[in-house]
C-alpha positions in Angstrom: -15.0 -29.1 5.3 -15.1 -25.5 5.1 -17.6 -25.7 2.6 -19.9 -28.2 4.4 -20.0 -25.1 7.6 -21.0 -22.6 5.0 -23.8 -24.5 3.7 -24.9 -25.2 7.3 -24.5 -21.6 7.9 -26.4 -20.5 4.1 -29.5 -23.2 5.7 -29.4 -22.0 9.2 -29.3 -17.7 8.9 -29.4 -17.0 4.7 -29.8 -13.3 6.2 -27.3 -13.3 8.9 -24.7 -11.1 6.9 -21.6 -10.8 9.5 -21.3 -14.4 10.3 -21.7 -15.2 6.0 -19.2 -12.6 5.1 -16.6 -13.8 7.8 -17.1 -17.4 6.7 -16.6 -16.6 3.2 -13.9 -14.5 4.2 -11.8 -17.6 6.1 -12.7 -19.6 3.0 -10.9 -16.9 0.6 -7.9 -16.5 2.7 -7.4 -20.1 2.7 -7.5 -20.7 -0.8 -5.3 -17.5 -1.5 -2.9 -19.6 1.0 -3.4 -22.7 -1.0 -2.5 -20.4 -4.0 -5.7 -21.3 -5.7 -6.6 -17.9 -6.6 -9.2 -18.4 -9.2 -11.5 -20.5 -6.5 -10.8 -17.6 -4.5 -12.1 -14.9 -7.1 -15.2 -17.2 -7.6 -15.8 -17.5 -3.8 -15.6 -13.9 -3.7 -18.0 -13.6 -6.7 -20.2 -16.2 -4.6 -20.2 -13.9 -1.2 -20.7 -10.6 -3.3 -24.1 -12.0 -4.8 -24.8 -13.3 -1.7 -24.4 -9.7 0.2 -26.4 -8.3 -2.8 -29.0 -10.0 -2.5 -29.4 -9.9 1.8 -28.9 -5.8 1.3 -31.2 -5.4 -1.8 -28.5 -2.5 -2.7 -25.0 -1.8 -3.9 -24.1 1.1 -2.1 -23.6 -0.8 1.2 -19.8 -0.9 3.6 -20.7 -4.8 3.0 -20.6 -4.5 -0.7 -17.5 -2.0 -1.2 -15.4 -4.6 0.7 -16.8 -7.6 -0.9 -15.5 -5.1 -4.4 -12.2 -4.5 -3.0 -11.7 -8.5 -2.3 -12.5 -9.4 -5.8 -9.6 -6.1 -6.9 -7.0 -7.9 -4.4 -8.0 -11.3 -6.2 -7.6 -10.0 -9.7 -4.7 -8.5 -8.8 -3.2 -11.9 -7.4 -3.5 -13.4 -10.7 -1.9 -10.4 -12.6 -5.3 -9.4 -14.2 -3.9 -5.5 -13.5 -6.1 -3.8 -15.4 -9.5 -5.3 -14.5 -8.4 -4.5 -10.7 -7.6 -1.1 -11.0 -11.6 -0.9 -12.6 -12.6 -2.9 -9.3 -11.1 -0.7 -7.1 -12.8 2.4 -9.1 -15.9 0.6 -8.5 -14.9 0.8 -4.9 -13.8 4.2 -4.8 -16.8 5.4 -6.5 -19.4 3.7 -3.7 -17.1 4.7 -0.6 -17.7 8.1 -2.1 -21.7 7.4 -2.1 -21.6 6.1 1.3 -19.7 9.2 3.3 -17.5 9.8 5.9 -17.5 6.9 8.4 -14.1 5.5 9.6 -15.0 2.1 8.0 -15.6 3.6 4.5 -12.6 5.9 4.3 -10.2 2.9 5.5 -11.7 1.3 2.7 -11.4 3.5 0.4 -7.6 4.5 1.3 -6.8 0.7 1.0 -8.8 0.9 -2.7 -6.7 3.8 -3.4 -3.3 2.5 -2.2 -4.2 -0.4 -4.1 -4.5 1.4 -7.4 -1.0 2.5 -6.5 0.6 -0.3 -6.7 -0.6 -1.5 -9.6 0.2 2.3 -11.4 4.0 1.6 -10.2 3.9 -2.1 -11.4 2.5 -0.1 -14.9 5.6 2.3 -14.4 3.4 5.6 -14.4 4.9 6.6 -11.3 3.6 10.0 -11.3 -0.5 8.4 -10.9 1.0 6.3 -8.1 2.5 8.7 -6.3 -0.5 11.2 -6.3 -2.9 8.1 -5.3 -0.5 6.7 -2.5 -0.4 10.7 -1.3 -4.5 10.3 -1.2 -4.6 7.1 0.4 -1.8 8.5 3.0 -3.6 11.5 3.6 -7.0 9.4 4.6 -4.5 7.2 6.9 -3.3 9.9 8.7 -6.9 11.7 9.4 -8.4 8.7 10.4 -5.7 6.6 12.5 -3.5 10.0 13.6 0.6 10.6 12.2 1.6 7.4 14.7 -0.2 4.0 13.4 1.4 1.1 11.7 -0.7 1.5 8.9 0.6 5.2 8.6 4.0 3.9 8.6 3.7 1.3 6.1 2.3 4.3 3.9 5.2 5.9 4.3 7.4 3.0 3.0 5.3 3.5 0.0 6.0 6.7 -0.1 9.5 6.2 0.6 9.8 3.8 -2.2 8.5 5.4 -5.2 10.1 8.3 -4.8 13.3 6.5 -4.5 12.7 5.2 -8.0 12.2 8.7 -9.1 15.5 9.9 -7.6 13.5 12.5 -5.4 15.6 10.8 -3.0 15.4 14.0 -0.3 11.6 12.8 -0.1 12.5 9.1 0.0 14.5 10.0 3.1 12.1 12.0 5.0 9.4 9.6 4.9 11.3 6.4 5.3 12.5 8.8 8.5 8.9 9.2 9.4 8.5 5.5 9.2 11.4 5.0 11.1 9.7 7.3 13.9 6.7 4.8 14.1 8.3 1.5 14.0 10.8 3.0 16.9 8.1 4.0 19.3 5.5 1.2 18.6 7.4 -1.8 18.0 11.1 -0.9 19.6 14.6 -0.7 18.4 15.6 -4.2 18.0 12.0 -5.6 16.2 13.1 -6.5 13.0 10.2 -4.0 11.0 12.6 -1.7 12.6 15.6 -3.0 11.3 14.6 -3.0 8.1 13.2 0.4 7.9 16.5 1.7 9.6 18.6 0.0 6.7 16.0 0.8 4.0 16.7 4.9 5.4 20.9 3.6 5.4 20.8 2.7 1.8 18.7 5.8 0.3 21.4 7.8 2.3 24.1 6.0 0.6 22.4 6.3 -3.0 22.3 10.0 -2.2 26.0 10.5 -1.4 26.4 8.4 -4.6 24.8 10.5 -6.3 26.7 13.3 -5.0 29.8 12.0 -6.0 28.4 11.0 -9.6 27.5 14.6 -10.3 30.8 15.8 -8.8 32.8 13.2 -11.6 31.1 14.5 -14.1 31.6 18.4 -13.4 35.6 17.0 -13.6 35.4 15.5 -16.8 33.8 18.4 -18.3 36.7 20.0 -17.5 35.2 23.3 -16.0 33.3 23.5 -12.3 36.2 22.5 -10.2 34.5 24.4 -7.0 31.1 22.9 -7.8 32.3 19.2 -7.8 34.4 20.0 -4.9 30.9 21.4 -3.2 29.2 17.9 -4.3 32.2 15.7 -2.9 32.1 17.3 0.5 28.5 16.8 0.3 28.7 13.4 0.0 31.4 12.6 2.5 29.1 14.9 5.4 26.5 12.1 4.3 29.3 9.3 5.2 30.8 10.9 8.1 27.0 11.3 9.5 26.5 7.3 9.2 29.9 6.6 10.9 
């Protein structure tokens, strides 16, 4: 059925761009929902010839998002390394095509895209430095306060927790907590999560507290310094009650 409107559509207005790319966007999610992803990565294929051939050009808004479907797709069916080159592809023509709002949200979701698939790779230190671009771009273009902001700072949060810089994990799950507190309320369950996500690093961090304190003991010389790192963790305890 889909199919049959976009061929009606393709007959009607070949050159109408907005109402071809949204069609052809509908069509992707629902096979992605249907979990046929590799109809989906030759749907997008379809659409990005399509906008290729109404634009004449490749450095076109149209043409970095169709780029950055086809990196999401590929990255659906595991194919890691061929979406981290999409998503330079992408990177590459938001760069061409300047400073507009729409290109640099692009680009940060290109980005924060690569950044996933770095940590999924385990070369934590190229995600980290790529989720700090894409935040950055967040930030100047939607302001410290917006969900999207937020959900970058979970990223944040979370790979720095797996590096055990987990002072940094806490402040920006903190600053996520901020967001999801003033925008979506105390009891919303995004809220919930991020406050027990911050609960959990906070314990991890007294753990780790008390792991380094054990330690000093069994050496069986910094008495004072283990002390120091077991009342640090019990201030952590007595602060979550």
């Amino acid at each position: 059925m889909y199919r049959k409107a976009l061929e009606i559509d393709l007959e009607a207005q070949p050159d109408n761009h907005l109402l071809l790319s949204d069609r052809y966007r509908y069509m992707m999610t629902v096979l992605m929902e249907q979990g046929k992803i590799d109809e989906a990565i030759k749907m997008n294929k379809e659409s990005l010839a399509r906008m290729l051939h109404i634009h004449g050009r490749e450095d076109h808004p149209d043409i970095a998002n169709e780029y950055l479907g086809v990196g999401l797709l590929l990255m659906k069916r595991n194919r890691l390394d061929d979406g981290l080159q999409m998503f330079d592809k992408v990177i590459e023509l938001c760069n061409k095509l300047g400073p507009g709002e729409d290109n640099r949200t692009t680009l940060a979701a290109a980005l924060s895209n690569q950044a996933i698939i770095r940590q999924q790779q385990g070369d934590l230190e190229a995600a980290t430095e790529l989720f700090e671009k894409s935040l950055a771009i967040y930030v100047e273009v939607h302001g410290e306060m917006h969900p999207e902001v937020a959900a970058h700072y979970l990223n944040m949060a979370l790979i720095y927790g797996e590096q055990d810089r987990l002072d940094d994990a806490i402040r920006f799950n903190d600053k996520a907590l901020q967001i999801r507190r003033k925008e979506l309320g105390e009891d919303h369950p995004y809220t919930a999560k991020c406050f027990a996500r911050l609960l959990n690093l906070k314990l991890d961090k007294a753990a780790a507290f008390n792991k380094k304190g054990l330690a000093l003991m069994k050496a069986g010389g910094d008495y004072a310094g283990a002390v120091k790192l077991f009342r640090e963790a019990l201030e952590i305890y007595i602060e979550m009650g």
